[in-house]
N, C-alpha and C positions, 0 to 999 in steps of 0.2 A: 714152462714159465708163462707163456701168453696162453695155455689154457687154464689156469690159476687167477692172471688177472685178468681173463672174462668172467673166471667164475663169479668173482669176488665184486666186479661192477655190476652184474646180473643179482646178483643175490641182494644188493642194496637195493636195485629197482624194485625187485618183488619185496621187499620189505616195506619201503615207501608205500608202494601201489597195495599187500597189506592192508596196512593199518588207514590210506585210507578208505578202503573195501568195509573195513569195520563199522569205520567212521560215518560213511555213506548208509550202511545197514542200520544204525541207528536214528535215524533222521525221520523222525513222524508227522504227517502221516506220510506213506507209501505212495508213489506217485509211478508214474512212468519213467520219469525223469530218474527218480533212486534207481529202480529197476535197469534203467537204459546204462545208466553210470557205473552203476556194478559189474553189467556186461562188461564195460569198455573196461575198468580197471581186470578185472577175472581174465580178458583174452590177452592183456598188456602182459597178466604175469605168466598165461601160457604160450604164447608170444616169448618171452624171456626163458621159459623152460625148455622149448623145443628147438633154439637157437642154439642154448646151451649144449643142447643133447647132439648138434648135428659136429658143433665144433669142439666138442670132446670123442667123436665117431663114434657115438654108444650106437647111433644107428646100425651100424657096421657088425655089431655084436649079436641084433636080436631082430628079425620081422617085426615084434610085439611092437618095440621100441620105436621101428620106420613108421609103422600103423597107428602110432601116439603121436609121433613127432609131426607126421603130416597131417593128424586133422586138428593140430591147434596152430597149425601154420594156415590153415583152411579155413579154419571158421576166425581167426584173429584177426584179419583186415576187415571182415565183412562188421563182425561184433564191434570193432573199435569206428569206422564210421557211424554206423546205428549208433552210438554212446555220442558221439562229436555231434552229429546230427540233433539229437534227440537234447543235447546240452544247450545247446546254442541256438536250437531253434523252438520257441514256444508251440507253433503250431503245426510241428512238423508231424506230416503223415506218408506211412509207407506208401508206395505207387506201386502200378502194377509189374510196372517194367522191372521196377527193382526186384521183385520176387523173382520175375524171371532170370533177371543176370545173375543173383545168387545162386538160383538151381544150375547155370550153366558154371560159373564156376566155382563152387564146389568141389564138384567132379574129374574136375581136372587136375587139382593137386595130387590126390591117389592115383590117377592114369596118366600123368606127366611121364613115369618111368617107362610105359607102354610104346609108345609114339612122338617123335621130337614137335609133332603138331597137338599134342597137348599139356605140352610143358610152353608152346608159345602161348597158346587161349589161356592157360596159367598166368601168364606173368601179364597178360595182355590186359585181363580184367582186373588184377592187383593192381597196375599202373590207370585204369579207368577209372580203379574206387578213390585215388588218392588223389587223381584229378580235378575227381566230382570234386570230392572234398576242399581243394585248392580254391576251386572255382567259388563252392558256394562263401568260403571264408572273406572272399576279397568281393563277391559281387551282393552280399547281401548284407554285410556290414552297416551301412545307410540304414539299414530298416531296422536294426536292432535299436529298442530303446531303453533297455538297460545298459546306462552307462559302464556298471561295472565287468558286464560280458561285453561290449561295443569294443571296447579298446584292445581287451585281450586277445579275440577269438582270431585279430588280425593275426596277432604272435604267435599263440600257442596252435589254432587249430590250421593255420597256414604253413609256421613252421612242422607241424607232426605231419602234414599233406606231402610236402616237399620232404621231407628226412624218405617217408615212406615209397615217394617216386625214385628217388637216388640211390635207396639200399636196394629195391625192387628192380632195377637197370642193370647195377654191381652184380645182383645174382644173376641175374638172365645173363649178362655176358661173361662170368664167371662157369657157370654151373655148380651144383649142389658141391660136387667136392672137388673142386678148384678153384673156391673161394681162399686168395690168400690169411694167414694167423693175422694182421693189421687189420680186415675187414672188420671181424669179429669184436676185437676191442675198440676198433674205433666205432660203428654200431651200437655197443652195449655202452661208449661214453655220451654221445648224443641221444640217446634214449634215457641215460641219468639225468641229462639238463633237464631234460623235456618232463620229464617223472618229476625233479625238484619242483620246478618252475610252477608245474599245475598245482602241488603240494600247497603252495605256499600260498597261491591263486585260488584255491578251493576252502583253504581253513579260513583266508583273511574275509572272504568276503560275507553277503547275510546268507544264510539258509535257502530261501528263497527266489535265488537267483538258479540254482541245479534241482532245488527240489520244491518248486512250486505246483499244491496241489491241481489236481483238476478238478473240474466242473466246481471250483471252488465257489462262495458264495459272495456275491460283491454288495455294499451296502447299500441302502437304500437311502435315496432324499428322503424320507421319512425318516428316516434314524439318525438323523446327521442336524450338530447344531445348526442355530441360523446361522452363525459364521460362517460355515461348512455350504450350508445351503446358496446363500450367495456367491461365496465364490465357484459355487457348482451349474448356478443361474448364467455367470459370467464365461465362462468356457463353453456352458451350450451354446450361449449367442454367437460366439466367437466361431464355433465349428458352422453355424450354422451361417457365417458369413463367407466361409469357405478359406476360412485361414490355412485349413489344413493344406489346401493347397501350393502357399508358401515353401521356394525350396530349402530359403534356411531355417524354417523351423524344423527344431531337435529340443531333443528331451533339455536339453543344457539351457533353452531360453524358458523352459517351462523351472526349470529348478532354481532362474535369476527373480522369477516370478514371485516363485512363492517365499525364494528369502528375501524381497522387498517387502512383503507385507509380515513376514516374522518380524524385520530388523525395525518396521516401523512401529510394531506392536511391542518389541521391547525399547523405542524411545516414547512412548507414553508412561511407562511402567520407570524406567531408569529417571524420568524428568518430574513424577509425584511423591512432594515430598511426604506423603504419606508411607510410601513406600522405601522409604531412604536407608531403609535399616533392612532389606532384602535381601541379599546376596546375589551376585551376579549369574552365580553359576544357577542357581534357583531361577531367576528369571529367564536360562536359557534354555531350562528343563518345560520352562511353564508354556515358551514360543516354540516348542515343538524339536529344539536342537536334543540331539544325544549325548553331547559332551561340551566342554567349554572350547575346545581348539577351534572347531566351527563355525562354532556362534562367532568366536570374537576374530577371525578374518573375515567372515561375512559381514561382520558389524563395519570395519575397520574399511573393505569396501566400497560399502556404501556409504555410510556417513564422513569417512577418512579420519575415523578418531576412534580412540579403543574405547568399549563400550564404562569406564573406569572413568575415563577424559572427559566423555559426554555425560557424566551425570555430574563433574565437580563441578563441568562449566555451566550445567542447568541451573544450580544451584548456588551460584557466583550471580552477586548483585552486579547488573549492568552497568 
């Protein structure tokens, strides 16, 4: 019975994790980011496979089997920080050291059954990677300025750090096969959350949040209207007065910024009666909004009137 319902939580996750593998492959152009993200989904689901296979004892069946089971136990923490890292960090680059602690553990998941001193450097470096990972979630959060990975990475990439430190303890003081039937499904149900959760976080948000190209091409003040130009005029000056070094400026006052001068741009537009026969949703299109929900709590914000209210009162004799 409880090797039935691991199977059956395990098989969802690799379903999940799937379809989004496919989803990820499709995303053009090819970046690092795809690549790094594929890893991390591709090691989630052999991660889910090899779990599968230790708490159903197929190990126990076949060497082949021990020799599968252990190097996607092997390479799947390492591959799923590389994917966390690579996700959440725009400019992350391998170190040397890190090459180094991978080649050392590695090695020791295959020779853990040799010697009780390398099934410790096993689980020693597993609980180091989830660490890292902890650590960088909660201390570099501040410097992310995509709002919509800022918020999450605390969740998802602190809660995945943390599942991973506490199932990685469970085994080390368990052992391979004296992990109790409870560990197994409750394991494969917090790796469901954690599986949904990113799902849902990786479809809703833009493309270019996981798979922003490199060496991408940025525009030029020469290509850029003069609207564009000045307020590109205004931000140099700004940096160059060393605003940057303000502790509370964050992307969230640069995006109050720019919907002040959208929402002003649509009460010129909303206030000529030349224009009175526009559509509002038209006019949110024209200020740069994506959709109407936006524009009219932005609007609604700043002016404290829906943008509907502000154009009968323009047009209402004094």
């Amino acid at each position: 019975m409880v090797e039935t319902i691991d199977l059956v939580i395990r098989s969802a996750c690799i379903g999940v994790c799937s379809l989004l593998a496919i989803h990820f492959a499709s995303i053009r152009p090819i970046s690092r980011k795809t690549i790094s993200t594929l890893a991390f989904l591709l090691s989630c689901i052999g991660m889910f496979i090899a779990t599968s296979m230790l708490s159903m004892k197929m190990m126990e069946l076949s060497t082949t089997w021990h020799l599968v089971a252990t190097a996607l136990l092997a390479t799947s923490p390492i591959f799923i920080a590389w994917g966390l890292l690579e996700l959440f960090e725009d400019n992350f680059e391998i170190q040397p050291w890190q090459l180094i602690f991978v080649s050392v553990s590695m090695p020791t998941h295959f020779m853990s059954v040799i010697h009780p001193t390398f099934s410790i450097i096993c689980h020693l470096t597993s609980l180091i990677i989830f660490a890292y990972l902890l650590y960088v979630a909660i201390a570099t959060r501040k410097h992310d300025l995509v709002f919509a990975r800022c918020m999450f990475r605390i969740w998802f990439m602190g809660g995945a750090a943390f599942a991973g430190i506490a199932f990685t303890s469970l085994h080390w003081y368990y052992g391979n096969f004296g992990l109790p039937d409870w560990y197994y499904i409750f394991k494969a149900s917090v790796f469901l959350i954690l599986t949904i959760i990113f799902a849902y976080w990786a479809l809703k948000v833009r493309e270019h949040v996981w798979a922003l190209p490199q060496n991408f091409a940025m525009k030029q003040p020469d290509a850029l209207a003069p609207a564009e130009i000045a307020l590109l005029t205004k931000l140099q000056a700004s940096m160059k007065e060393d605003i940057w070094r303000e502790e509370g400026l964050t992307i969230r006052k640069f995006a109050a910024f720019v919907n002040e001068h959208r929402i002003g741009a649509a009460c010129e537009v909303l206030a000529a009666p030349i224009k009175a026969d526009v559509p509002v949703i038209t006019i949110a299109y024209e200020v740069g909004y994506a959709s109407l929900g936006p524009f009219n709590r932005a609007f609604k914000d700043i002016v404290d009137e829906s943008p509907s209210e502000y154009r009968k009162r323009s047009f209402s004799p004094a």
